[in-house]
DSSP file (Angstrom, degrees, kcal/mol; ACC not computed):
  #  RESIDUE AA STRUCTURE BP1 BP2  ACC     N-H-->O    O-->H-N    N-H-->O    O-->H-N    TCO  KAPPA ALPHA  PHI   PSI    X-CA   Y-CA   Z-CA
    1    1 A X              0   0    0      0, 0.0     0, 0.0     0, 0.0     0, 0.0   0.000 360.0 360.0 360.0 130.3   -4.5  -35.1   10.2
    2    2 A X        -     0   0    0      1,-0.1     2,-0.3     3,-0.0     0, 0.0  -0.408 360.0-121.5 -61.3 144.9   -2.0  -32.7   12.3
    3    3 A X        -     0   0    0      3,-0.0     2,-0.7     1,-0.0    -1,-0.1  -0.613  30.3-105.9 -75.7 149.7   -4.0  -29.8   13.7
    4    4 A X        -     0   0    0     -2,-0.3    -1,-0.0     1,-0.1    -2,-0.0  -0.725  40.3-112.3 -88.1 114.9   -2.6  -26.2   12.4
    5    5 A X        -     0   0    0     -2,-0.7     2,-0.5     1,-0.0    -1,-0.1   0.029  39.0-144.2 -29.0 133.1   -0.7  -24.6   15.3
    6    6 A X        -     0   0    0     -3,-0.0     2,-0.3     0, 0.0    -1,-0.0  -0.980   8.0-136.6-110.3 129.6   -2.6  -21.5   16.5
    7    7 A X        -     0   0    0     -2,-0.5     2,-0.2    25,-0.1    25,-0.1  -0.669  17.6-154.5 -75.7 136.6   -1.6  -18.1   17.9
    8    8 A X    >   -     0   0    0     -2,-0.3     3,-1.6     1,-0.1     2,-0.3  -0.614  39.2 -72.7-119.2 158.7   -3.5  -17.1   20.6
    9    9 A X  T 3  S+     0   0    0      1,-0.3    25,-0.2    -2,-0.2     3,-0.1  -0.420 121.4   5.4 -59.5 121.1   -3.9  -13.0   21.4
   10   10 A X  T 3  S+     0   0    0     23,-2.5    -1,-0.3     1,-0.3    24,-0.2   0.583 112.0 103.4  83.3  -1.6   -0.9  -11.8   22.6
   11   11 A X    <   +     0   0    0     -3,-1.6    22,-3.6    22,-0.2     2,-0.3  -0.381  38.5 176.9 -92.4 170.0    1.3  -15.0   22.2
   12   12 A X  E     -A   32   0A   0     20,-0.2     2,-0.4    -2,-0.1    20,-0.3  -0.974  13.0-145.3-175.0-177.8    4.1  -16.3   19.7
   13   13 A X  E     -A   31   0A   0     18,-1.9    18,-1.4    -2,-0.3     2,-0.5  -0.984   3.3-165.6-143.1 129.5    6.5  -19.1   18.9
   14   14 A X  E     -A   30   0A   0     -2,-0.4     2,-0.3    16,-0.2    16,-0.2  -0.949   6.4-164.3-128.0 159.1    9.4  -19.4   17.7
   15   15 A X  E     -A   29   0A   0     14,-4.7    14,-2.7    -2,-0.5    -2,-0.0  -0.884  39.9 -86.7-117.6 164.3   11.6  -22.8   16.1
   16   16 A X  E     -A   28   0A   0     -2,-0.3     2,-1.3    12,-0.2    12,-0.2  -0.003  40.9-118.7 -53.1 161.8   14.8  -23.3   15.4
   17   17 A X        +     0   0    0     10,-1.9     3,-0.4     1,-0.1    -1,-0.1  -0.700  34.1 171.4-116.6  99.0   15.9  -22.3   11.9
   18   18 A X  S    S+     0   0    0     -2,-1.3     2,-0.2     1,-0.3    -1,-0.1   0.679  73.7  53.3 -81.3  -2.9   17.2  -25.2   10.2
   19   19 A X  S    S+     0   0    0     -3,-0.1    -1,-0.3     0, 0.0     2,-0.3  -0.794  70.8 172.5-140.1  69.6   17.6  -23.7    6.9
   20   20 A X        -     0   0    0     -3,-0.4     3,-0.1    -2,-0.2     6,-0.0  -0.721  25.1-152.4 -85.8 163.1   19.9  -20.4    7.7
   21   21 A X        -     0   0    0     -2,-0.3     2,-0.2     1,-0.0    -1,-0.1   0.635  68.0 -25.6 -96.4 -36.6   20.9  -18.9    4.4
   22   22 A X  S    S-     0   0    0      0, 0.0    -1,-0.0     0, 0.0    -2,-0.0  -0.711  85.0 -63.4-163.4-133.0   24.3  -17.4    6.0
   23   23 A X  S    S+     0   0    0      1,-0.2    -3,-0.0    -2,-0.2     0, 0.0   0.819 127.6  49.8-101.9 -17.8   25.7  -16.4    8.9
   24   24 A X  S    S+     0   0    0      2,-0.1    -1,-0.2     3,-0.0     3,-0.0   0.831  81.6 108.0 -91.5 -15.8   23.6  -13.7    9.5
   25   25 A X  S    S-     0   0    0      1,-0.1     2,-0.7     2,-0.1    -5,-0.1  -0.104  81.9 -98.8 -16.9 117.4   20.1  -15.6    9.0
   26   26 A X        -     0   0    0      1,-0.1    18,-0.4     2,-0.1    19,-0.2  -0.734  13.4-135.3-137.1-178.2   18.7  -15.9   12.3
   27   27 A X  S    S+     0   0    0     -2,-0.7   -10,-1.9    16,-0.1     2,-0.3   0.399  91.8  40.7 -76.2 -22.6   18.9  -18.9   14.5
   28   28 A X  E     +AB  16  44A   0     16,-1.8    16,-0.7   -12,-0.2     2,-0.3  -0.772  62.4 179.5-120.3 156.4   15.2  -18.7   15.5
   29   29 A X  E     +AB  15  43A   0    -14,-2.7   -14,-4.7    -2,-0.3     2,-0.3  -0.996  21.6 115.6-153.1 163.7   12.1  -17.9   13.3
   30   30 A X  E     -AB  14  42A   0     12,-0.9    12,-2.8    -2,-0.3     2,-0.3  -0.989  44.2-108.0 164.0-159.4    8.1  -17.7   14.3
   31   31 A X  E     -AB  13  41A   0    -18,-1.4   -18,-1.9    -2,-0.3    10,-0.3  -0.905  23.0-174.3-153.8 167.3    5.5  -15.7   14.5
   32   32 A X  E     -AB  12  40A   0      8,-2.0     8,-1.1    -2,-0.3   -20,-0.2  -0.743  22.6-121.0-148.8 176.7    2.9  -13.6   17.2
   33   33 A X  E     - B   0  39A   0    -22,-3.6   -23,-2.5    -2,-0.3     2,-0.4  -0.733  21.8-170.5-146.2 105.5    0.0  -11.6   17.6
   34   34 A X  E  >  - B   0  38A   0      4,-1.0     4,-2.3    -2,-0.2     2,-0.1  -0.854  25.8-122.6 -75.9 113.0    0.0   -8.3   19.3
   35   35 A X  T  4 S+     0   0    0     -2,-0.4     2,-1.6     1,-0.2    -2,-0.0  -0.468 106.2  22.0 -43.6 132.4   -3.0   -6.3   20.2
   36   36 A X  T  4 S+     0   0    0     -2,-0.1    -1,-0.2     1,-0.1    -2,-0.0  -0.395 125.7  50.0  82.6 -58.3   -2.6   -3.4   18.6
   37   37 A X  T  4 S-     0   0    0     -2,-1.6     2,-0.7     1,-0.2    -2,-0.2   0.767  92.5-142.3 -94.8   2.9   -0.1   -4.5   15.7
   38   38 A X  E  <  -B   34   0A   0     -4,-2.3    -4,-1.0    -5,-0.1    -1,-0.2  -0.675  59.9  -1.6 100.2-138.8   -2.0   -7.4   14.6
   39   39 A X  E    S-B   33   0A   0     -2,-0.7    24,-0.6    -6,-0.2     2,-0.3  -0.511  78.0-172.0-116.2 170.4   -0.3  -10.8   13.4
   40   40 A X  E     -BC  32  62A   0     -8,-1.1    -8,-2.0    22,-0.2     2,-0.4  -0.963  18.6-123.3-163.1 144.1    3.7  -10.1   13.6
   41   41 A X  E     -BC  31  61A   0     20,-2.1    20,-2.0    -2,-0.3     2,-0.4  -0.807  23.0-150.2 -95.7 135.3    7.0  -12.2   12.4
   42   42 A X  E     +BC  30  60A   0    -12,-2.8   -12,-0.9    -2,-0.4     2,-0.2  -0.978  19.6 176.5-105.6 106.8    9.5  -13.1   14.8
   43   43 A X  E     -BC  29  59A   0     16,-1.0    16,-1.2    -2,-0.4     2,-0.3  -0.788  11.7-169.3-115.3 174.4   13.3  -13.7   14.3
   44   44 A X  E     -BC  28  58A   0    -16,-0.7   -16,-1.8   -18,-0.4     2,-0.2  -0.907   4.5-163.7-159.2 130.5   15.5  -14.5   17.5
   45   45 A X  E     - C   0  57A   0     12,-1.5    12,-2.5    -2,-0.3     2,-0.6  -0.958  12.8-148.7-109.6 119.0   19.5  -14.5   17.3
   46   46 A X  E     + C   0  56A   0     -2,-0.2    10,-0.2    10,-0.2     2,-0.2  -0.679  34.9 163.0 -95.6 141.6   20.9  -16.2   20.2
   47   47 A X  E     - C   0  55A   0      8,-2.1     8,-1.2    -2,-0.6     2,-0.3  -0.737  32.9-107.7-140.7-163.1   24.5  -14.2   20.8
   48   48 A X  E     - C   0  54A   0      6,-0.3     6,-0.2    -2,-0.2     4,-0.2  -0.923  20.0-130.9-138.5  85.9   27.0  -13.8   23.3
   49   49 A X    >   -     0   0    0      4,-2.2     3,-3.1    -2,-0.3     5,-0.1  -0.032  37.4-107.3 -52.9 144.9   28.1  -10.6   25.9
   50   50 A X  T 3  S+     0   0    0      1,-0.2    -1,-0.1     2,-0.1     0, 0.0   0.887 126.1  53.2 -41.6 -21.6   31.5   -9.4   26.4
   51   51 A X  T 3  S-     0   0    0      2,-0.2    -1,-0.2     1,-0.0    -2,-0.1   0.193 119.1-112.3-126.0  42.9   31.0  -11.3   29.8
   52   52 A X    <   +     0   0    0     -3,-3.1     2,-0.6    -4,-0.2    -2,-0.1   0.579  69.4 143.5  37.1  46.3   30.0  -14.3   28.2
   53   53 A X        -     0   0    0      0, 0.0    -4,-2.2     0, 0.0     2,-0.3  -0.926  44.2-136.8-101.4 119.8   26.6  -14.2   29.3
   54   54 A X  E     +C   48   0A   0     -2,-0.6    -6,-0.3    -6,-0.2     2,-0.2  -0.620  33.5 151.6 -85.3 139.6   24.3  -15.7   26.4
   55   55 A X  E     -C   47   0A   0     -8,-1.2    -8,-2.1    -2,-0.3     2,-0.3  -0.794  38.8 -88.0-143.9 176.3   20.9  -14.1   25.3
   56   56 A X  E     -C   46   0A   0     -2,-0.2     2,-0.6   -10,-0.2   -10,-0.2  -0.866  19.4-164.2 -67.0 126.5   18.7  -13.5   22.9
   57   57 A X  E     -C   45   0A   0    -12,-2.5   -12,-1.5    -2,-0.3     2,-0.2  -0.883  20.9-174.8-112.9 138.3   18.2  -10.7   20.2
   58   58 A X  E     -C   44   0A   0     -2,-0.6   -14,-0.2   -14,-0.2     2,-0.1  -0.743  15.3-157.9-132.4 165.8   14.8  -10.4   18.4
   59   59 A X  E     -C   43   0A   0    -16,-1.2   -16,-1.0    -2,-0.2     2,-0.2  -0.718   9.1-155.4-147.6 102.8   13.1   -8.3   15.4
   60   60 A X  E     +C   42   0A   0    -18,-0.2     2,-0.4    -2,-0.1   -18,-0.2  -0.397  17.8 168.0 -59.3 119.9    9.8   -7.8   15.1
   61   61 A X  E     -C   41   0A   0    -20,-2.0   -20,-2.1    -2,-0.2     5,-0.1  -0.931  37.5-116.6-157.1 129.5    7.9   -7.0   11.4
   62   62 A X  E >>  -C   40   0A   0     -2,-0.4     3,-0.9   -22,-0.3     4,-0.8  -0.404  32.7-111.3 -72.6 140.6    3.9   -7.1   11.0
   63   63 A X  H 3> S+     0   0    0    -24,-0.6     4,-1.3     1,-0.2   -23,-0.1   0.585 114.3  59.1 -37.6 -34.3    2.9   -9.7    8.7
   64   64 A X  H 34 S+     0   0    0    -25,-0.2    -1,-0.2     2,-0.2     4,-0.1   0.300  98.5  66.3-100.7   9.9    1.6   -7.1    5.6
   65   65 A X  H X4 S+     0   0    0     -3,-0.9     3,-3.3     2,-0.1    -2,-0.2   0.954 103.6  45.6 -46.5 -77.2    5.3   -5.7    5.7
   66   66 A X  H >X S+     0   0    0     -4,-0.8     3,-1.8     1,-0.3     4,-1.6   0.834 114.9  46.4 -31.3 -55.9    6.4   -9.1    4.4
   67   67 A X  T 3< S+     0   0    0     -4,-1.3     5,-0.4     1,-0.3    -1,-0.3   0.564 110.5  49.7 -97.1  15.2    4.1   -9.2    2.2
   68   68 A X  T <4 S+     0   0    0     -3,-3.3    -1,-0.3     3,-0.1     3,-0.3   0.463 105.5  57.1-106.8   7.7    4.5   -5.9    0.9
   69   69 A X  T <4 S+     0   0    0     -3,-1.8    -2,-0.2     1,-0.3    -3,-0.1   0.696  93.0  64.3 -88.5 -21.6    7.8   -6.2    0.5
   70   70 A X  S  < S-     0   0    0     -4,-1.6    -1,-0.3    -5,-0.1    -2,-0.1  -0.179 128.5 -84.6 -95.0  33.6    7.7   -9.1   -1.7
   71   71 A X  S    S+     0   0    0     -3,-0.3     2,-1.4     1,-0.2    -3,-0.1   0.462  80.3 143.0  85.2  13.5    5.7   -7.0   -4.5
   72   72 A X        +     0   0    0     -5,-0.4     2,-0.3    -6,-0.3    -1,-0.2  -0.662  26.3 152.1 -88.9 108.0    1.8   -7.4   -3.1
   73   73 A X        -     0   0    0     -2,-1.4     3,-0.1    -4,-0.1    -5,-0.0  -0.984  53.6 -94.4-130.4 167.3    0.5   -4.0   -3.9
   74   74 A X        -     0   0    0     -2,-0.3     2,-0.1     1,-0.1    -1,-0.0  -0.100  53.7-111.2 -59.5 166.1   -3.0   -2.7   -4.7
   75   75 A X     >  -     0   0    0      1,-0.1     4,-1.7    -3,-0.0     5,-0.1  -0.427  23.0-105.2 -97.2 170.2   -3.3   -2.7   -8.3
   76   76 A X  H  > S+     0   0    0      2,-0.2     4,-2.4     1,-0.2     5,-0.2   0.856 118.6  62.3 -39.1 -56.2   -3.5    0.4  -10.2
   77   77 A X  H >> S+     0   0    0      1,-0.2     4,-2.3     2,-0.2     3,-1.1   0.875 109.0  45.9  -3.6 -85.0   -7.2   -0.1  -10.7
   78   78 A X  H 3> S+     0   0    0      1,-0.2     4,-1.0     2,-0.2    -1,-0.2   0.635 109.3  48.7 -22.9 -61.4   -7.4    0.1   -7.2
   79   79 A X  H 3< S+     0   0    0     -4,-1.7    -1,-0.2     1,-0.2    -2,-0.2   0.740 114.4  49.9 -71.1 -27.6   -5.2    3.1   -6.6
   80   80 A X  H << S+     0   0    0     -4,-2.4    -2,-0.2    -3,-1.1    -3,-0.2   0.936 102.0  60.4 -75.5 -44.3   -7.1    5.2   -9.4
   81   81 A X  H  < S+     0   0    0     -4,-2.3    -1,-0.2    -5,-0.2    -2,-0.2   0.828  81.3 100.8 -41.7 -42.8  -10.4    4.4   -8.2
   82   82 A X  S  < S-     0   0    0     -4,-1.0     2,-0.6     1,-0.1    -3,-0.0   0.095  81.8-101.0 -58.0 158.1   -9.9    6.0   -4.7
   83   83 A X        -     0   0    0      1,-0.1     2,-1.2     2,-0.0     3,-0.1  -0.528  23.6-130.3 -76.9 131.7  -11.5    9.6   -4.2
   84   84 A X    >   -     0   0    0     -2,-0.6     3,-3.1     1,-0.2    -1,-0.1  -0.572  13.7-147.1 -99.4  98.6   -9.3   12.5   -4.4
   85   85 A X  T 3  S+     0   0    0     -2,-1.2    -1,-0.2     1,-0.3    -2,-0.0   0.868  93.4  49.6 -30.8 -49.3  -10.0   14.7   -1.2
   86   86 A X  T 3  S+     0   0    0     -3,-0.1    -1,-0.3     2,-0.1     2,-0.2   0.202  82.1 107.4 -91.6  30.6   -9.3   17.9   -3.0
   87   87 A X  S <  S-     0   0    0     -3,-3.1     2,-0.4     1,-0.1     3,-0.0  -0.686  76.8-104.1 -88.7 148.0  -11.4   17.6   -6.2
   88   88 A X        -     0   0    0     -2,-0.2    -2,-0.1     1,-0.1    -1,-0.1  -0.569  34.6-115.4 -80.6 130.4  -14.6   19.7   -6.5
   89   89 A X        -     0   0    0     -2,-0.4     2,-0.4     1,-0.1    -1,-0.1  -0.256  34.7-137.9 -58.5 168.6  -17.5   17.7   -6.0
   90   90 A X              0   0    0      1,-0.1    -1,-0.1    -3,-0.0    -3,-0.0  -0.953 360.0 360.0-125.5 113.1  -19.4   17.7   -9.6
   91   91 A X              0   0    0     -2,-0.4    -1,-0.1     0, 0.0    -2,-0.0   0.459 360.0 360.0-103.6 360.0  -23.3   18.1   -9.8
């Protein structure tokens, strides 16, 4: 059985992106961990300078971004339940 790849504090990885969607998809994909921000997504575009020196261009987005973008939010339930600073307490 393959071990699952690990992130260490303060590391990341990225692989090649074998599956771009179009031309702006980019070329590299992975993931980190940052002290302070947590667990962290990585994308990587390798481009090109006017003086043909090639480099890399990255973007950074914490993990609960993703996954709040893709429609996980606390449920209503949830959101009613919390305490409402500026209510009078009731004895």
């Amino acid at each position: 059985m393959a071990k699952k790849f690990e992130i260490k504090p303060n590391t990341g990885a990225l692989f090649r992106n074998n599956d771009k969607q179009s031309e702006n998809s980019p070329d590299y994909k992975g993931e980190g961990h940052v002290d302070g921000a947590g667990e962290i997504w990585i994308n990587a575009w390798l481009k090109e300078s006017k003086n043909k020196v090639k480099y890399f261009s990255f973007s950074f987005k914490p993990k609960q971004e993703r996954a709040v973008n893709q429609g996980s939010r606390p449920s209503v339930r949830d959101e009613l339940e919390d305490e409402i600073p500026f209510a009078p307490e009731v004895r």
